[in-house]
N, C-alpha and C positions, 0 to 999 in steps of 0.2 A: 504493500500500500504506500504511495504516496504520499510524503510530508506537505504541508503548508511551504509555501515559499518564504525564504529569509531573507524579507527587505536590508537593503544597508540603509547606514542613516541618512543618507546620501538623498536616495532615491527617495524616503520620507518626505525629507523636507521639501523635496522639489516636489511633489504631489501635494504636502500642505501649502507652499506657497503657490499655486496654483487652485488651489482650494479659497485662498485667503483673495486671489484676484477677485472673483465674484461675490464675496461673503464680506463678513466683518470680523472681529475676535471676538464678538457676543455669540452671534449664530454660530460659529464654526467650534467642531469637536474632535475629540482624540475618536469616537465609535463612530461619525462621519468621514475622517479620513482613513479608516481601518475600511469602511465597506469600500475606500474609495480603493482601495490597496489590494480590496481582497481577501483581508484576514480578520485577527481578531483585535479587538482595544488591548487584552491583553500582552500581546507580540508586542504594540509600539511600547510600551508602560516599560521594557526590557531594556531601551535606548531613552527613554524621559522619562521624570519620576511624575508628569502633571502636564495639562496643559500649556500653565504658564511657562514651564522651562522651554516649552517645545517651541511656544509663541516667541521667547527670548531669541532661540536659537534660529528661528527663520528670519526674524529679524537681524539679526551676529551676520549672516551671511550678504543681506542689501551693503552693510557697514563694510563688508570685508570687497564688496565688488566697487565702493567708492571709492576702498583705499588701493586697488590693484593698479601698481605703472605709478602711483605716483609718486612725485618727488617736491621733495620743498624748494622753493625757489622765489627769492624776493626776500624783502624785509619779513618780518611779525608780521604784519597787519592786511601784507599780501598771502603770506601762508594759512591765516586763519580765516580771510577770503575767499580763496583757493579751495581751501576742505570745506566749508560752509556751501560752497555751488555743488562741488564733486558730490555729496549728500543730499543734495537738495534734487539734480539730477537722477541720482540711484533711486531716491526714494518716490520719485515723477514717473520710472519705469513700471513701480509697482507700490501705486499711492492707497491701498489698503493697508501697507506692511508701514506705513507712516505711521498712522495713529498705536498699531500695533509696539513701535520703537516709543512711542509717547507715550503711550502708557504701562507699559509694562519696563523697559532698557532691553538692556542685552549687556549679557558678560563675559562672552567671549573672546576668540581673538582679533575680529573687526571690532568691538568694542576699545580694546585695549590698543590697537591703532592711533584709531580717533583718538584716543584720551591722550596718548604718547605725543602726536607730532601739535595739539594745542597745547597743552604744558608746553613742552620745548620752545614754541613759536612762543609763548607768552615769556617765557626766562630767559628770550634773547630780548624780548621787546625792554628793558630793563626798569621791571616791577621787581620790589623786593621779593623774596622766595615766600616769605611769609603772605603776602598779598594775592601770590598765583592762584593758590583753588577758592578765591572767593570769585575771583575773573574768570577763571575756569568755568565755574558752575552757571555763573548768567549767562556768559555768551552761550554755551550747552541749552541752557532752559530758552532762552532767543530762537535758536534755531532750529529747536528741536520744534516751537511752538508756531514759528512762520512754516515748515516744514510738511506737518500735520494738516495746519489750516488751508494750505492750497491744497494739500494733497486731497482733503475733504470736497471742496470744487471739484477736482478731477474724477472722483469716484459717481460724479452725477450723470446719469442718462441724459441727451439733449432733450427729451422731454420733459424732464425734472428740471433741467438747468431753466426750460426756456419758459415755464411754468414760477420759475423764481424770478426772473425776468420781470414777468408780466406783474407781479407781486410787489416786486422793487419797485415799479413805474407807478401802480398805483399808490404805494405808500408816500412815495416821494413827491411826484407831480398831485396828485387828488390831496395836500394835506392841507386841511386848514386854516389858513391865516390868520386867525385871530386865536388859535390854540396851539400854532408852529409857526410862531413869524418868521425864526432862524431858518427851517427847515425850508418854508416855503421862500424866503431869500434866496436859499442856495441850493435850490431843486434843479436847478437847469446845471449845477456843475456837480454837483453829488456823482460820485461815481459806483456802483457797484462793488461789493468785495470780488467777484471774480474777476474784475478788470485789472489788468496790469501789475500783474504778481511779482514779475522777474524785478522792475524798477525799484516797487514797494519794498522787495526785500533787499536789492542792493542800498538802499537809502537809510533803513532801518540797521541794518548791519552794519555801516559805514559809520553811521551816528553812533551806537555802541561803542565800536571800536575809538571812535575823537571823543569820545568820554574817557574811555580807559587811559590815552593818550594824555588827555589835561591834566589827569590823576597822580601822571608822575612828577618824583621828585625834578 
């Protein structure tokens, strides 16, 4: 009689992230990606001890495809520019596994990449040593959080999108003047959140960083 086939971890994760393209990490399960495999929940539970590890490590692998080829080059401020696009890209490829890195992390060794070449970029930028993981951790929670938010746009059907659309025009243009005077001032230039992400986020990260910058001694 033949055995059950012995997934590697490999081939797991590339079947749950692919799982994770059309779902979200609410709806998605270790006994849905087991049917999706083939076997039983108990076989993956041999390679994760939980969902969450699993969710971690699918996400460890987008971290480890942002970091593949690259190299530092430029100042600080261009290196921690540099991994913020290279991330922001990986996670544009497959904007489920965003919010999945938002809310859960990842500990592995894309993980420990990323953390490695921001520290360094941050302790050449010359903050004292004691000052790096508090700089560390904003710009991290910054990008982690423009990252997620477009990423949530992109995960929209153009039905849904163009349904928020029409939501946005009403809210905006139909609002009240004597109960939104602001709003209704600046209705004609208001722009939607899924407009113009790449800018917003270059602008928003740039300002972070000539914060960090004024900061020093």
């Amino acid at each position: 009689m033949t055995g059950r086939r012995r997934w590697s971890t490999e081939e797991i994760l590339d079947t749950a992230a692919e799982l994770l393209r059309t779902s979200d990490a609410d709806s998605f399960s270790v006994r849905k990606l087991a049917a999706a495999l083939g076997t039983d929940s108990s076989s993956l539970y041999r390679h994760f001890r939980n969902k969450t590890e699993l969710l971690r490590a699918v996400a460890d692998r987008i971290l480890l495809t942002a970091m593949d080829g690259y190299r530092p080059e430029g100042d600080w401020k261009q290196r921690v520019t540099t991994l913020a696009l290279r991330l922001r890209e990986a996670f544009g490829e497959q904007p489920q596994l965003a919010g999945v890195w938002g809310r859960f992390g990842s500990g592995g060794t894309g993980s420990r990449l990323v953390m490695e070449e921001l520290l360094q970029a941050l302790r050449t930028s010359g903050l004292p040593d004691e000052e790096v993981p508090a700089r560390y951790h904003r710009i991290v929670i910054l990008v982690a959080a423009l990252i997620a938010s477009e990423a949530g746009i992109g995960t929209l059907t153009s039905k849904e999108y163009e349904q928020g659309m029409e939501q946005f025009r009403v809210a905006v243009l139909g609002a009240d003047p004597e109960r939104f005077p602001a709003l209704s001032h600046f209705a004609q230039d208001i722009r939607p959140l899924g407009v113009d992400r790449q800018a917003a986020f270059d602008e928003i990260l740039a300002a972070q960083l000539a914060h960090i910058e004024a900061q020093m001694p």
